[in-house]
N, C-alpha and C positions, 0 to 999 in steps of 0.2 A: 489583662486577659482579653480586652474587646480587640485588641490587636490580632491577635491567633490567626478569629477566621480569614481576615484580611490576608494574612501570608501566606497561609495555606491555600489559599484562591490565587493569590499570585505565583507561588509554586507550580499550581496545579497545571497554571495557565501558560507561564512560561516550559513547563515539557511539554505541554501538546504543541506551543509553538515550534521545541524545539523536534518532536517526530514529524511535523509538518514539515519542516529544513529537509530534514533526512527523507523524508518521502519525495519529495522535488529533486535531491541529488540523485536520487536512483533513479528517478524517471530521465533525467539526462543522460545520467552515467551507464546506466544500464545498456545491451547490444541488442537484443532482441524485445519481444513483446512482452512475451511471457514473463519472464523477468521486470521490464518495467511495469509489469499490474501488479505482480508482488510486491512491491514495493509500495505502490501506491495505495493500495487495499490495505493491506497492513500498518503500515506506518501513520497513513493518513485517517482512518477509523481508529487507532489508539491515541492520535493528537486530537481529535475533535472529539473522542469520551474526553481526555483529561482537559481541554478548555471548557465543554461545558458541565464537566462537573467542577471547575473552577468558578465557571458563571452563577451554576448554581447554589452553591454557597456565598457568593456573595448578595445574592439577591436572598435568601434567608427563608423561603418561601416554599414549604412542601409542594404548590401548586405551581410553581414554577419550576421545580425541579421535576417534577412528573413529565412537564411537556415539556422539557431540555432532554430527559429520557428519551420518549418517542420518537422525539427527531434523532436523537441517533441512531435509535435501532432500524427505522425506514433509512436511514442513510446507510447503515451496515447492509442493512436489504438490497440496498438501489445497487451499491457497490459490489455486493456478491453478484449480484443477476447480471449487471452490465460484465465483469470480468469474466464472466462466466462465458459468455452471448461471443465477447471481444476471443477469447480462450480458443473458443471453438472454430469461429472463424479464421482465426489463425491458422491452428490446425487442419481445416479441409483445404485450405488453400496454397501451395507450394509458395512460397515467396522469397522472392532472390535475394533479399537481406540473408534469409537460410541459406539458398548454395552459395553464394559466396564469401559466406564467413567462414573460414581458416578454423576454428574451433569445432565445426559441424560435419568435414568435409574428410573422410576416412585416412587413417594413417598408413603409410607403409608397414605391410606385414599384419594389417585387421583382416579381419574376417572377409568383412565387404571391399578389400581393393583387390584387383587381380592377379592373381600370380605371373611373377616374371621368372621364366626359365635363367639358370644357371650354370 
């Protein structure tokens, strides 16, 4: 049974390595900003709770798990404010990755493209 916690730590630690993976392929794969913050906010604050709730079991120690807590919550913190900050500037600013992406750019027969006589 002393084995357990041991797995379980290695478990815990190998999914948060693996939403770390997943967090990095979206930040490449992804086309726009916004999209790669999502990915990286989400993915990457659920890989670093489950490595250091992995860490924190293996170190055994209610005082060391307290402050493997707090860093991640100021890490969820840091990462909300900054995507937040990143978000917005995006947003006020027109950026030609936007007009000239083919997905953003109105279709024939939308609302926003002009009418051609017939």
């Amino acid at each position: 049974m002393s084995q357990l916690p041991a797995l379980l730590a290695l478990t815990l630690i190998l999914a948060g390595a693996f939403f770390f993976t997943v967090g990095t392929l979206g930040l490449i794969r992804f086309p726009d900003l916004r999209s790669r913050l999502h990915a990286l906010t989400k993915a990457d604050n659920l890989g670093l709770g489950l490595v250091l709730a992995g860490v924190a079991l293996l170190l055994g120690s209610w005082t060391g798990a307290a402050v493997l807590a707090l860093a991640w919550v100021l890490a969820l913190a840091a990462a909300s404010i900054s995507a937040h900050v990143l978000g917005g500037l995006d947003a006020a600013e027109p950026s030609r990755e936007r007009q000239d992406d083919p997905r953003t750019r109105p279709t024939r027969g939308s609302q926003d493209s002009p009418e051609t006589p017939s």
